[in-house]
MILOBA-996278 format. One line per 5 residues: their letters; for each residue x, y, z of C-alpha. Coordinates in nm, 2 decimals, decimal comma. Each point is the difference from the previous one (the first is absolute). Example, Ala and Ser with C-alpha at 12.3 -4.5 7.8 and 13.67 -1.06 7.14 Angstrom:
BEGIN
AS) 1,23 -0,45 0,78; 0,14 0,34 -0,07
END
This chain:
BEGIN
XXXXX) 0,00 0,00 0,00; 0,27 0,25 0,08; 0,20 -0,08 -0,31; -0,35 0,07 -0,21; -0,04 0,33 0,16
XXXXX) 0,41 0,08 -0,03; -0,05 -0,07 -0,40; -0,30 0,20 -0,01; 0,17 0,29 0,15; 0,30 -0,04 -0,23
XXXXX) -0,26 0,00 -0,29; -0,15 0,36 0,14; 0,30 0,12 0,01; 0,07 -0,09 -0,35; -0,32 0,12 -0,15
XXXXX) 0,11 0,33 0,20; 0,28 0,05 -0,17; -0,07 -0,11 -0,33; -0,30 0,23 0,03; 0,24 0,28 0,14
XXXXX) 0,24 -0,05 -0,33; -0,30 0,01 -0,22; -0,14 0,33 0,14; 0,35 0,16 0,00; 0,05 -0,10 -0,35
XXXXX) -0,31 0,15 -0,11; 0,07 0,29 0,19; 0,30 0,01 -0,19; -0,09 0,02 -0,29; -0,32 0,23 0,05
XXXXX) 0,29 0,23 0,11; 0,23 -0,04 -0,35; -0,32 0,01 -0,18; -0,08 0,35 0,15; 0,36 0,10 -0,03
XXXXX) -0,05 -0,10 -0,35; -0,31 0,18 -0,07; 0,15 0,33 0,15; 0,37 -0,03 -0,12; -0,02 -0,25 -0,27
XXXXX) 0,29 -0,15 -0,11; 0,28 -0,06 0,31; 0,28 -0,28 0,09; 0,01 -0,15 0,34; 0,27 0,20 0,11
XXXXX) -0,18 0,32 -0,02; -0,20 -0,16 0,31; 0,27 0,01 0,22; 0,18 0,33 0,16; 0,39 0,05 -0,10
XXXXX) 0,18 0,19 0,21; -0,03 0,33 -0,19; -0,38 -0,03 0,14; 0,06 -0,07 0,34; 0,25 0,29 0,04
XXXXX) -0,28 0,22 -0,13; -0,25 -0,12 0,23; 0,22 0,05 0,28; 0,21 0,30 -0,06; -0,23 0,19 -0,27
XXXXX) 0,05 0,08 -0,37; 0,33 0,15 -0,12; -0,04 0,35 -0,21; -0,06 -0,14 -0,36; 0,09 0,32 -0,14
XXXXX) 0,29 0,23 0,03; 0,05 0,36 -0,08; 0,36 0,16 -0,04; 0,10 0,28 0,20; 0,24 0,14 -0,23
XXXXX) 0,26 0,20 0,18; 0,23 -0,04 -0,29; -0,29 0,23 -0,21; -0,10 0,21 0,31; 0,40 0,13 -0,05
XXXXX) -0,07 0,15 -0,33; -0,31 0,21 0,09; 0,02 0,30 0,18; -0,02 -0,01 0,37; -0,35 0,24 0,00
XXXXX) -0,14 -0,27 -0,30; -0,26 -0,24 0,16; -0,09 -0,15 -0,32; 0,16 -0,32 0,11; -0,16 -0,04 0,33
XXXXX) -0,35 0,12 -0,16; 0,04 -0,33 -0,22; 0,07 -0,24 0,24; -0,30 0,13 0,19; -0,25 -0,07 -0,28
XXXXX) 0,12 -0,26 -0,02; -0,03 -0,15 0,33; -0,34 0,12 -0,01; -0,10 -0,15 -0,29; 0,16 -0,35 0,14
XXXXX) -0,19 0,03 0,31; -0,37 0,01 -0,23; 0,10 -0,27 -0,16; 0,06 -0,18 0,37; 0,37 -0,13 -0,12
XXXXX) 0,25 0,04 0,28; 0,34 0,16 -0,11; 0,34 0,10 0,14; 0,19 0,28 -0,12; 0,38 -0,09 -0,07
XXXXX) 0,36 0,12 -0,05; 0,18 0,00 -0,27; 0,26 -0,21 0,21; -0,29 -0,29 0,01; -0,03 0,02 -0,38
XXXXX) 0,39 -0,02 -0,03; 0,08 -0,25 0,18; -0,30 -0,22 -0,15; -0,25 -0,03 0,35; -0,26 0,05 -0,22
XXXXX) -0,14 -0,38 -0,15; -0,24 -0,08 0,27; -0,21 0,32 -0,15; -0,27 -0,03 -0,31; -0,01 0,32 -0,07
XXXXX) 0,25 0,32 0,00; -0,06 0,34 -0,01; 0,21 0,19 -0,19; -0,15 0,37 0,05; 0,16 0,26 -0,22
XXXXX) 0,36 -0,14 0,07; 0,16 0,21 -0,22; 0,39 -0,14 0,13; 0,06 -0,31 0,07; 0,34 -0,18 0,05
XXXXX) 0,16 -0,26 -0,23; -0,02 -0,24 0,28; -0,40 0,06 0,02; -0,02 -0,02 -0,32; 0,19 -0,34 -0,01
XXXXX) -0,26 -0,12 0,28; -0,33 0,13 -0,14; 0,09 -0,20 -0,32; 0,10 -0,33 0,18; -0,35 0,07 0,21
XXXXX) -0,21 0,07 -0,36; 0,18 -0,35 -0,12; -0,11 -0,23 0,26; -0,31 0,13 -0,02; -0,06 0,34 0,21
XXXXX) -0,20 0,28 -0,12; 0,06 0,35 -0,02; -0,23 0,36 -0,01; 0,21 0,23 -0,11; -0,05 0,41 -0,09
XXXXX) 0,17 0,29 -0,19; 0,29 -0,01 -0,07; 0,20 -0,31 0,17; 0,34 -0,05 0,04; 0,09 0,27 -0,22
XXXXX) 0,25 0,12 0,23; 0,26 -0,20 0,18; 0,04 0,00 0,38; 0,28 0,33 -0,02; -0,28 0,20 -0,15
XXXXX) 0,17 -0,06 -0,33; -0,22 0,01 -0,35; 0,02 -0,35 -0,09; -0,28 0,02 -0,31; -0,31 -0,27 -0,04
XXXXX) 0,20 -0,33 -0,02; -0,21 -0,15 0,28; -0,35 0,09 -0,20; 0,17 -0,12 -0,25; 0,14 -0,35 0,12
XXXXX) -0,30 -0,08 0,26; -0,29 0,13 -0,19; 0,04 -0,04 -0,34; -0,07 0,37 -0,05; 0,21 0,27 -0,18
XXXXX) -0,01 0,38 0,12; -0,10 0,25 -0,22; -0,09 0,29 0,16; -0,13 0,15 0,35; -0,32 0,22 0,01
XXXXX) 0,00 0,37 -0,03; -0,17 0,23 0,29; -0,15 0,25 -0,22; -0,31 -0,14 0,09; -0,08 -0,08 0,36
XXXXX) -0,14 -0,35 -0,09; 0,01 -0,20 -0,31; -0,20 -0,26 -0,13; 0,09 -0,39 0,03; -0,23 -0,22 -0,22
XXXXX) -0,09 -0,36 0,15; -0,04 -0,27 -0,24; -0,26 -0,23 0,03; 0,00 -0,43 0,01; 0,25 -0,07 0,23
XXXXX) 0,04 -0,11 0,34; 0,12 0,34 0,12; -0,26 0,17 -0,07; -0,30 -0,25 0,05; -0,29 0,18 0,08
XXXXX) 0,15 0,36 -0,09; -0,19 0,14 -0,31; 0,23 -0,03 -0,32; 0,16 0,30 -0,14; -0,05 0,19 0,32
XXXXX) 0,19 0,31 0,07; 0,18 0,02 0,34; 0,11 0,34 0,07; 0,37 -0,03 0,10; 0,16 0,34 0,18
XXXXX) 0,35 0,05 -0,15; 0,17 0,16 0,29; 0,28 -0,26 0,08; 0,04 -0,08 -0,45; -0,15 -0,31 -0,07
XXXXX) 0,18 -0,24 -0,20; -0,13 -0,11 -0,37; 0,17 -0,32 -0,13; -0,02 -0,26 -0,33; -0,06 -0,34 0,04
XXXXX) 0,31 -0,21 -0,18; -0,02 -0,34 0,17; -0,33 -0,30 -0,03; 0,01 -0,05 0,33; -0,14 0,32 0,06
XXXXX) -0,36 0,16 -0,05; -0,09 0,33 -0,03; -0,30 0,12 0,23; -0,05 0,39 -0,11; 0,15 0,27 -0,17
XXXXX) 0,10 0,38 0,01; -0,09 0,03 -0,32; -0,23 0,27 -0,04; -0,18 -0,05 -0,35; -0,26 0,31 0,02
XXXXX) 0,31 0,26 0,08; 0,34 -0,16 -0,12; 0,16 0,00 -0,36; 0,16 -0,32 -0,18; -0,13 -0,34 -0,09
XXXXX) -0,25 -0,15 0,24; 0,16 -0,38 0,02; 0,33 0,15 0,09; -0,11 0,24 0,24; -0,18 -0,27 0,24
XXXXX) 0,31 -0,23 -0,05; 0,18 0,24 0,10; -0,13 0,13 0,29; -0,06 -0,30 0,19; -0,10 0,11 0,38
XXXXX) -0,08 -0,32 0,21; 0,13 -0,35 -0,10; 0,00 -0,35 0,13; 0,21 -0,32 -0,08; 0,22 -0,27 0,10
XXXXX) 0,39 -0,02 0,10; 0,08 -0,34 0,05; -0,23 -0,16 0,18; -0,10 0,28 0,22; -0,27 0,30 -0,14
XXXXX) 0,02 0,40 0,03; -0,26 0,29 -0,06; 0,17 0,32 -0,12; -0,16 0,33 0,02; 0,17 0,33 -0,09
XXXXX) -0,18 0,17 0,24; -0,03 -0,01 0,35; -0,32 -0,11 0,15; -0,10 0,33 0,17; 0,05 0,18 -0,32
XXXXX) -0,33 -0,05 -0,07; -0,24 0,32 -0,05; -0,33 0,09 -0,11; -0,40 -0,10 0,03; -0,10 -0,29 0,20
XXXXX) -0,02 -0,26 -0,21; 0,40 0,07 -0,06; 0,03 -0,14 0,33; -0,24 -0,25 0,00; 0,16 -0,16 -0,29
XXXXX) 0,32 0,02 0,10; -0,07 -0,18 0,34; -0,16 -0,27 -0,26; 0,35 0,00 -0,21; 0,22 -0,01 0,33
XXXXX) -0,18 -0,29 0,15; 0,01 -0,21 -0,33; 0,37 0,13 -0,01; 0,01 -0,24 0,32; -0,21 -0,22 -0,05
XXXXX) 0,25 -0,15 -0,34; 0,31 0,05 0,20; -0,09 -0,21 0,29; -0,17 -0,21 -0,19; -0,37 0,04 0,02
XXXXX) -0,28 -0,10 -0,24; -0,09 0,29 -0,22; -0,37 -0,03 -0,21; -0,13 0,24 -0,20; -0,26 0,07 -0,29
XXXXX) 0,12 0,05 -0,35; -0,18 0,37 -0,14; -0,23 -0,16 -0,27; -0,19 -0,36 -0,10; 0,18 -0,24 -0,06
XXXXX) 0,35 0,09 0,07; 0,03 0,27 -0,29; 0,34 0,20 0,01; -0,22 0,29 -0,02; -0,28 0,17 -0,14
XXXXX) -0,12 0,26 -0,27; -0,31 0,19 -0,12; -0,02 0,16 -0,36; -0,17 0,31 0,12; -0,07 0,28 -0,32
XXXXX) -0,14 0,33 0,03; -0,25 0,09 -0,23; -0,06 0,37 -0,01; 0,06 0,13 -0,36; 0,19 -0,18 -0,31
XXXXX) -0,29 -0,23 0,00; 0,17 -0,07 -0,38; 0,30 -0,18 0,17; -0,25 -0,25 0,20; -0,06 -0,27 -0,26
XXXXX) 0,39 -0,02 0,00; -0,01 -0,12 0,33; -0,26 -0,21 0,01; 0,12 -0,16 -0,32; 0,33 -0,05 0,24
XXXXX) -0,21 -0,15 0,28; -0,24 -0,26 -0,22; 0,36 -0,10 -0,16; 0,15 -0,13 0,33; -0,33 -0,08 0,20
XXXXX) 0,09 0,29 0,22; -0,27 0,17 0,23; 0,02 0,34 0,08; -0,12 0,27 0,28; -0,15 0,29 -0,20
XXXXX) -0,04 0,36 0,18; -0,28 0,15 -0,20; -0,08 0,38 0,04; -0,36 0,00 0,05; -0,03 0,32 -0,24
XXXXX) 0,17 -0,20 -0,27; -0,20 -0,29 0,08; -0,34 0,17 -0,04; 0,12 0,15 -0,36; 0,09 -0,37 -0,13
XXXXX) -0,21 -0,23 0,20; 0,01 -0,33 -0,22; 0,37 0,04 -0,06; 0,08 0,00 0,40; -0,30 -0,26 0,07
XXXXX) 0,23 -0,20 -0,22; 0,26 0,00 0,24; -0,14 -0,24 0,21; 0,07 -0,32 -0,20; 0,38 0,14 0,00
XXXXX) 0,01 -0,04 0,40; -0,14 0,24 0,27; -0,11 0,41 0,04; 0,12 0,21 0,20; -0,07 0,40 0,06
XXXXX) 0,25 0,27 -0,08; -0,15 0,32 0,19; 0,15 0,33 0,05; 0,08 0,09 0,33; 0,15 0,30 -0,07
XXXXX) -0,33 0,18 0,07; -0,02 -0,12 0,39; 0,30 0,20 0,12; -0,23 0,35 -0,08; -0,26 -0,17 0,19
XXXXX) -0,07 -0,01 0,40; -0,34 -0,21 -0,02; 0,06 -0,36 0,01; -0,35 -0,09 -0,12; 0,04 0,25 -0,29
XXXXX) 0,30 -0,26 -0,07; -0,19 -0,31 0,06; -0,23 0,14 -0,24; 0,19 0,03 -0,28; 0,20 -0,30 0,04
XXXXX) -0,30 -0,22 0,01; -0,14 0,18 -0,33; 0,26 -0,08 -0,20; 0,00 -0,35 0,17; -0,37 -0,06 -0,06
XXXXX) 0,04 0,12 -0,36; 0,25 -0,23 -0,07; -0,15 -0,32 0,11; -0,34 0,08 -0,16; 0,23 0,01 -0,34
XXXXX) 0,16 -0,31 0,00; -0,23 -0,17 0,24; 0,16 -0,15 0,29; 0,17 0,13 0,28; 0,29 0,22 0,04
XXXXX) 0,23 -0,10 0,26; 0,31 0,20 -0,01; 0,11 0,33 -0,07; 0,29 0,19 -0,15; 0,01 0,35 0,15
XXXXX) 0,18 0,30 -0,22; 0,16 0,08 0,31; 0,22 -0,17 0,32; -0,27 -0,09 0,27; 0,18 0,20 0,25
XXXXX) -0,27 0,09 0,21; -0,23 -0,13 0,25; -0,28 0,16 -0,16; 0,02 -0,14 -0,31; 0,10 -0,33 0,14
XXXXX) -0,32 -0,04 0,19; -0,21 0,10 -0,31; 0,15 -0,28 -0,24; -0,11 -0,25 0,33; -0,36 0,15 -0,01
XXXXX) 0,00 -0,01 -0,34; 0,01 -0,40 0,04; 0,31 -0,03 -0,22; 0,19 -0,32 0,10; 0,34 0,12 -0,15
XXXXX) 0,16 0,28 -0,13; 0,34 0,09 -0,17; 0,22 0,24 0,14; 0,27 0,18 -0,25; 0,28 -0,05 0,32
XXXXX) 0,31 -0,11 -0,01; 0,08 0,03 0,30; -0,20 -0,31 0,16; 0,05 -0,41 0,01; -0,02 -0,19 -0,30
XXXXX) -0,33 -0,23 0,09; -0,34 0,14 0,08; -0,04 0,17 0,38; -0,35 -0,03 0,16; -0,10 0,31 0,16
XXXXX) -0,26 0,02 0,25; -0,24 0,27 0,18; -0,21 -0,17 0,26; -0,25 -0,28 -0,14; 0,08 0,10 -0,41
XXXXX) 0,34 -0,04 -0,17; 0,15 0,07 -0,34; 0,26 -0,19 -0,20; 0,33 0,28 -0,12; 0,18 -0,14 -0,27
XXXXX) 0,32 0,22 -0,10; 0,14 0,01 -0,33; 0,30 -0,16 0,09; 0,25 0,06 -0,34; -0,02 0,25 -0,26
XXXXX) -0,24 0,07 -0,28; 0,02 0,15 -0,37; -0,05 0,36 0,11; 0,31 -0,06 0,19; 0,22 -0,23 -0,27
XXXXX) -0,15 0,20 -0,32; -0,14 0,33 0,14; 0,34 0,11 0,22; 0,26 -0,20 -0,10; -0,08 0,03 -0,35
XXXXX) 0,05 -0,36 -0,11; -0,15 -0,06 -0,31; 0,22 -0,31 -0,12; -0,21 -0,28 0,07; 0,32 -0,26 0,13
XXXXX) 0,05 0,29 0,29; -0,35 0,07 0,05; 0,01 -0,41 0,06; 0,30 0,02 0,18; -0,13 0,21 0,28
XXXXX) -0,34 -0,18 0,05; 0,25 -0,31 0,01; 0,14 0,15 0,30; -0,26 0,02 0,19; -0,12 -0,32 -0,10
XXXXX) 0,33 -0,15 0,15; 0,01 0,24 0,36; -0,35 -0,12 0,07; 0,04 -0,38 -0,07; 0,30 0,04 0,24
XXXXX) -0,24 0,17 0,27; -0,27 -0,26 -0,11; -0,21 0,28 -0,01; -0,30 0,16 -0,21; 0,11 0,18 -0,38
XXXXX) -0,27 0,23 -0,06; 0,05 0,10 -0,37; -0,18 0,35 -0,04; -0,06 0,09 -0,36; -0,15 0,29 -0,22
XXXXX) -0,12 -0,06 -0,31; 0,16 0,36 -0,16; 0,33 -0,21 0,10; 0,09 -0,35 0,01; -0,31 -0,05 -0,13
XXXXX) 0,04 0,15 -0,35; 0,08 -0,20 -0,30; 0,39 0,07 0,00; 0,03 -0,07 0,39; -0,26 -0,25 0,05
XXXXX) 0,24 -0,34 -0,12; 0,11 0,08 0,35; -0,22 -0,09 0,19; -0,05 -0,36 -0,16; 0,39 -0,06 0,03
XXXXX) -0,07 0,13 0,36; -0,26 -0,26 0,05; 0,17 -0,31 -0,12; 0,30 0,10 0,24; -0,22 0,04 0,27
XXXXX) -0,19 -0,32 -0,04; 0,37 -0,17 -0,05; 0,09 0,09 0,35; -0,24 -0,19 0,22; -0,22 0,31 0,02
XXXXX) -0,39 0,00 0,10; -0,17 0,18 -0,23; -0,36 0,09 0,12; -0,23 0,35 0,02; -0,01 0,23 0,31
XXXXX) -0,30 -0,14 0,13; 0,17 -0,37 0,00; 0,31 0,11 0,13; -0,20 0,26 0,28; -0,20 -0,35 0,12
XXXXX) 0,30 -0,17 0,00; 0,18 0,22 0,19; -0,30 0,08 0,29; -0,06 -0,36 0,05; 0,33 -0,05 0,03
XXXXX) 0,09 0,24 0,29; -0,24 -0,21 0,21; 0,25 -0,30 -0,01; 0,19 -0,08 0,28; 0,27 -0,29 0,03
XXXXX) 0,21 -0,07 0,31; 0,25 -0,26 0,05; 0,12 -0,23 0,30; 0,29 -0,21 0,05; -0,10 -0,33 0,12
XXXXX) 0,29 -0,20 0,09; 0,32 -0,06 -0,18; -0,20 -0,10 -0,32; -0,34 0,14 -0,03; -0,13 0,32 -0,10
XXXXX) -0,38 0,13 0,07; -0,10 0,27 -0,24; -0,39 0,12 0,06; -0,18 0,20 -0,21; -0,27 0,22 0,05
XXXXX) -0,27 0,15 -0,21; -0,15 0,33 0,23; -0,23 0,10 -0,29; -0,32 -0,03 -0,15; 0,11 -0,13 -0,37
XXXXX) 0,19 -0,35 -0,08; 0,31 0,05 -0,16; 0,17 -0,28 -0,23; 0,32 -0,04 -0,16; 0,20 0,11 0,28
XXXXX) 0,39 -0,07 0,01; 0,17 -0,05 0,34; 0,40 -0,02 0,03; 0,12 -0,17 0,28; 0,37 0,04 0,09
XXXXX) 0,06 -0,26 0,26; 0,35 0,13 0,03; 0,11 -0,34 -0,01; 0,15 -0,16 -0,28; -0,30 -0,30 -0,03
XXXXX) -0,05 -0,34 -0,15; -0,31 -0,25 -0,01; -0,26 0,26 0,02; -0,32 -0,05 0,09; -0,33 0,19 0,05
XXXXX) -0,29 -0,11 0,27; -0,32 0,21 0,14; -0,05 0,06 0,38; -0,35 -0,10 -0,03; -0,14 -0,28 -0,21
XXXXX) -0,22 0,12 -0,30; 0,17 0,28 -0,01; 0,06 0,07 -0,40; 0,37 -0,07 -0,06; 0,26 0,23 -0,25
XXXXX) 0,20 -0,10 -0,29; 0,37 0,06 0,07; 0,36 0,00 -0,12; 0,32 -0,03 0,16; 0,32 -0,13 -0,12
XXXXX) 0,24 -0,25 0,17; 0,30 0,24 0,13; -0,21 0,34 0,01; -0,11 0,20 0,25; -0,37 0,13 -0,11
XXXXX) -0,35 -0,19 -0,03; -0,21 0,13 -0,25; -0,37 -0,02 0,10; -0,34 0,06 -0,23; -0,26 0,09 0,20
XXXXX) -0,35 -0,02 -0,18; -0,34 0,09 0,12; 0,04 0,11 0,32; -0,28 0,16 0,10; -0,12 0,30 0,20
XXXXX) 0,04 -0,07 0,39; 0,18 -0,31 -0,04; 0,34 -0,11 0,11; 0,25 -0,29 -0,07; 0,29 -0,14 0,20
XXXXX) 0,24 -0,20 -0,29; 0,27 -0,19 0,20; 0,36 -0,02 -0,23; 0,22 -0,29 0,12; 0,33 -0,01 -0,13
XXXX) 0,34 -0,22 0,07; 0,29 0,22 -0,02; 0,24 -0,03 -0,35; 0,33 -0,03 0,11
END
């Protein structure tokens, strides 16, 4: 009996531990399978601490980023100049936003190489460095360090000497060419658009840059460098277009060795003006970051389906009605549609002929506004706006969206007359504005602005007097070529006295071809205005999750769906085996691309609809 009750214990026992194993192994893997779902793809040594993450949890994070402290470039300022200490300031403010601990070190650190346990170094208007530091910073770029550098570094060596632009040169890939005048008390710096530094920053925008301490311009010679903006100033300057942009490189990023550097030629509290200036500046500095230390970067590409850019054929029809069959003779040859800004005087003395300008693409209104500045009463402007509207639309018998003002709309006034005259766009003759549309809004109502962007015939023929056709070409071609690097919007504004007559007109279907040869979007103000509205509701964020996993959510806050939506994702990891999963079951998946070795996911986002969001999980193994 006691031998039957000792085996039946034993047996408990057993079962007890067998059960116990079983429930432990299930636990386990209910515990991978969530650390699957949230990180995706890991190895089993991920799951356990190394010592690198036990020091941290006793003893705290080192500084990730340092910031040098340059006494050697301190000795050649004045003793009353606080520029230097004014720098390091902004910057350590800016660092603290961001939440990223730093430490400010001496030159003696950099020379003497204490400097690998940091991601990230500062290198804030160091104008002297010594050949030692310079020695040190490359070692740290080649095993994989990155550097933030400004103005004008290592131009001097540690004596104070001129030593020239070697180190731009050798570490960035860049060649000087020349520094920026103070004649004017800021200058403008043009931001390209389609690139990781400057996700989210509207292409072609114009960031006022004060020239106080001489900015530095510089060419880009070497691959492994990309140009993010120019000094260029294609409204104001003389000379060719292509070469002034390549020339007057302002901020670039890159590669040396295995390590990456952001180079601006500026320094970061330069920055003057209104307050989107500083609003996208912030965006630029904390995507400058984000890429050095490795961060995933997403943004939207500026038009449907991943165009390079985007242009509108947008004639003025006001007199030389003579000339118009030229053009639209142009336009049904290459399948082109146009934008036409009708005069509504002109309109109501040739009604069939600018009815029939519908099946050529869309109507807009070109109304003198030269009137409104003699008058005080708002409604007395309402009223004639919406006259001319209204006679218009009963001509050629739909809707007019858009107008084309004979004058800048410079004034509130005005501005809030074009938004209660229900106009959805209109085209303003700046050139002094972004390349892509801007949204402008006064409480509940809004209006699309739409700048011209490049320069039209009554600048090419009219004041510059060209009159051969290969340099009338020639000059469009320019523009063409600056906007497809901002991946902006070519707005090509022409009169039919002009380009439009019959010697000039071959022009502008040579200027089509090339356009539609260059990836370009070719579409009518009211397409490119919903575009551009529905667009601005987008919003994409991105998460690291893990060593090999990257959540990008996007986000549709309006009240249209929007298709054909590009999304670069630069997991700032060189990536193989790529593969794309939804958060949430059902949840329509995207089309993407990536190749084996590179760094970016390309993403094609259809149909997302108004109010809805998606989560799209990228798992990746890293290419070594």
């Amino acid at each position: 009996m006691a031998i039957e009750n000792k085996n039946k214990f034993r047996s408990h026992i057993f079962f007890l531990f067998l059960t116990g194993l079983i429930v432990l192994i299930f636990s386990a893997l209910i515990y991978l399978l969530i650390i699957r779902t949230v990180y995706g793809r890991f190895s089993a040594a991920q799951l356990v601490p190394n010592a690198k993450a036990v020091n941290e949890l006793l003893f705290g994070t080192f500084p990730s980023t340092a910031i040098l402290n340059s006494y050697y470039t301190r000795n050649i300022l004045s003793e009353e100049s606080g520029w230097f200490d004014d720098n390091l300031k902004t910057w350590q403010k800016s660092l603290r936003n961001l939440d990223i601990k730093y430490q400010l070190i001496p030159d003696e650190d950099v020379e003497l190489g204490k400097i690998d346990e940091y991601h990230l170094i500062v290198l804030s208007g160091c104008k002297s460095l010594s050949e030692r530091e310079i020695i040190q910073l490359k070692k740290y770029l080649e095993n994989g360090g990155s550097i933030f550098a400004t103005g004008g570094t290592g131009s001097f060596s540690e004596d104070g000497k001129w030593r020239g632009w070697e180190f731009l040169s050798d570490v960035f890939g860049i060649t000087f060419r020349k520094e920026i005048g103070n004649d004017d008390k800021t200058k403008i710096h043009t931001l390209r658009g389609g690139l990781p530094l400057t996700a989210n920053i509207p292409t072609g925008f114009p960031l006022n840059i004060a020239t106080w301490d001489h900015p530095v311009a510089a060419e880009v010679l070497d691959p492994r460098t990309t140009q993010v903006s120019f000094w260029y100033n294609h409204k104001l300057e003389d000379g060719l277009v292509r070469e002034g942009i390549k020339e007057s490189a302002g901020i670039v990023y890159g590669n040396y060795g295995k390590g990456r550097f952001v180079w601006m030629g500026f320094e970061i509290n330069s920055v003057l003006g209104r307050q989107d200036d500083y609003v996208y500046f912030d965006r630029l500095f904390n995507n400058c970051i984000s890429w050095l230390t490795y961060k995933p970067i997403a943004y939207l590409r500026n038009w449907p389906n991943g165009y390079r850019g985007a242009a509108m054929i947008a004639p003025i029809v006001s007199d030389s009605l003579q000339n118009l069959n030229h053009l639209l003779s142009v336009l049904g040859e290459t399948k082109t549609k146009a934008t036409f800004f009708v005069n509504p005087s002109i309109a109501g003395q040739n009604p069939q002929l600018i009815k029939s300008l519908v099946n050529f693409g869309e109507i807009g209104a070109f109304i003198n506004l030269e009137f409104s500045n003699a008058i005080s009463d708002n409604d007395d402007i309402l009223k004639n706006i919406l006259q001319d509207k209204i006679q218009l639309e009963k001509i050629i018998g739909v809707k007019v969206d858009g107008i084309y003002p004979s004058v800048n709309v410079s004034s509130e006034n005005i501005l809030k007359t074009l938004i209660a005259s229900k106009f959805k766009y209109f085209i303003s003759d700046s050139l002094d504005d972004r390349s892509v549309p801007k949204t402008i809004k006064r409480k509940e109502d809004k209006i699309i602005s739409i700048s011209r962007t490049v320069r039209d015939d009554y600048d090419i023929i009219r004041d510059f007097n060209l009159t051969e056709k290969e340099f009338q070409f020639y000059s469009y071609q320019e523009d063409v070529d600056r906007i497809a690097f901002e991946s902006g919007l070519y707005v090509f504004k022409v009169h039919l006295d002009y380009q439009c007559s019959p010697q000039n007109v071959e022009v502008v279907k040579d200027l089509i071809r090339d356009i539609k040869s260059k990836d370009y979007w070719i579409a009518t103000a009211s397409e490119i205005a919903d575009w551009s509205d529905k667009k601005e509701f987008i919003e994409l964020r991105t998460q690291k999750r893990g060593s090999s996993r990257v959540a990008v959510t996007i986000t549709n806050y309006g009240i249209f769906n929007i298709n054909y939506l590009v999304v670069d994702v630069d997991l700032n990891q060189k990536a193989k085996r790529v593969s794309l999963d939804t958060e949430i079951i059902g949840t329509k998946k995207a089309q993407y691309k990536h190749k084996d070795g590179s760094q970016f996911v390309f993403m094609l986002i259809d149909e997302l609809a108004a109010g809805e969001s998606r989560t799209y999980y990228i798992d990746y193994d890293l290419y070594n």
